[in-house]
N, C-alpha and C positions, 0 to 999 in steps of 0.2 A: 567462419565456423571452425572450431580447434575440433582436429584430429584425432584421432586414440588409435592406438597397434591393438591388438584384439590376441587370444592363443594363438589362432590359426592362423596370424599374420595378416591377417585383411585388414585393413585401413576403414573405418569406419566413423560418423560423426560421434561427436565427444557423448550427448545423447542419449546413443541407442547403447552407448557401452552403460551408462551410466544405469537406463534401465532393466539391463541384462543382469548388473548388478542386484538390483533390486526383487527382479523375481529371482534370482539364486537366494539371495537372504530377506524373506519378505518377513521374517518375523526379529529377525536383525537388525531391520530397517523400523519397524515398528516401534522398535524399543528404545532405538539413535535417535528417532522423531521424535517420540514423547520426550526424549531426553533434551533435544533440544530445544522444543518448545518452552519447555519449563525454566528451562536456562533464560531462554529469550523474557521470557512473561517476567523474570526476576531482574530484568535489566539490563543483561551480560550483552556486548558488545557482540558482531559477528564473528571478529577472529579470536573472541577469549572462549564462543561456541563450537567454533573449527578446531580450538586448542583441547578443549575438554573432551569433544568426540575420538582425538585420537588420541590422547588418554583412555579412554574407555578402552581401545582397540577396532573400532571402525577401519574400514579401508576408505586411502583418498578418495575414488569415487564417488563410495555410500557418501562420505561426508559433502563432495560437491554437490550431491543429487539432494542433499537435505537440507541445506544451507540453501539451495538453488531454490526447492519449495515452501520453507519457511519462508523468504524473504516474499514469494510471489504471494502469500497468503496476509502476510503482513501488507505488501502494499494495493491489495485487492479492499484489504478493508480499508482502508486509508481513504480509496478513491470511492469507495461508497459514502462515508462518512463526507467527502468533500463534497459530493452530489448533492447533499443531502442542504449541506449548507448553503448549497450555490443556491438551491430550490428555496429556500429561507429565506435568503437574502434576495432575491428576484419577487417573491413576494412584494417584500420591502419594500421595496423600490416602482412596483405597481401601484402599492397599494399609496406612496408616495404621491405618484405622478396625479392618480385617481384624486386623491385631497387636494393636490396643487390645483387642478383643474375646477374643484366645486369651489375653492376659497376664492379664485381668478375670476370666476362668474357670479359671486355674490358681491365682489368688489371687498374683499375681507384683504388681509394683509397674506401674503402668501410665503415671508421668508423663514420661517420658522419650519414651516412642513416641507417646504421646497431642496432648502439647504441645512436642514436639521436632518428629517429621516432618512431624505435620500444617502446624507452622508454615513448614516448606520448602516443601510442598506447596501453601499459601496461596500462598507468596510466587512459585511461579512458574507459579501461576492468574495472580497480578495480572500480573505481566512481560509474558506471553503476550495479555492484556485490553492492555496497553499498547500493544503493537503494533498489537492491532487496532483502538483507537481512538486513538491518540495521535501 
């Protein structure tokens, strides 16, 4: 955990300075946010969004504390969006097995549904793991 010196000299986590920060300039903060949202939505990199905020006149904290909750908001959707796929593709891949097993018991040919879908079905488990870890 990184440390911060505070006015009063006390030693406190990086954090609670950070949020102290925040409610001193909550409408400073509002505005760093939007600002860096926007930056972000246009494509700008993290550190060309850390450049511009202190451009603006941010202080380093405000800027770590908005960088810190952009990014957590950015990959909160990410992992939803993966979930989503992984649920998709698990489908897939049921509804795969489901076919392999009636074409198995009719005596039909079973490599097209078996080794076809399922491999859709892999390939967007993995897409959907991507998002969530990548």
């Amino acid at each position: 955990m990184i440390w911060s010196k505070t006015v009063e000299n006390h030693f406190l986590p990086e954090i609670d300075v950070i949020h102290l920060v925040i409610m001193q300039n909550k409408e400073e903060y509002k505005l760093c946010y939007n600002l860096a949202k926007e930056l972000f939505d246009r494509g700008k990199s993290w550190k060309e969004i850390e450049e511009d905020l202190s451009k603006y006149g941010a202080e380093e904290t405000l800027i770590f504390g908005i960088i810190k909750e952009l990014k957590e908001d950015h990959f909160l959707k990410k992992r939803k969006r993966g979930f989503a796929i992984i649920l998709v593709g698990s489908v897939i891949l049921l509804l795969s097995f489901i076919l392999t097993c009636m074409n198995f018991h009719a005596n039909e040919s079973i490599t097209y549904v078996m080794f076809g879908i399922s491999s859709v079905g892999l390939i967007v488990v993995f897409i959907g793991l991507f998002d969530i870890f990548g």
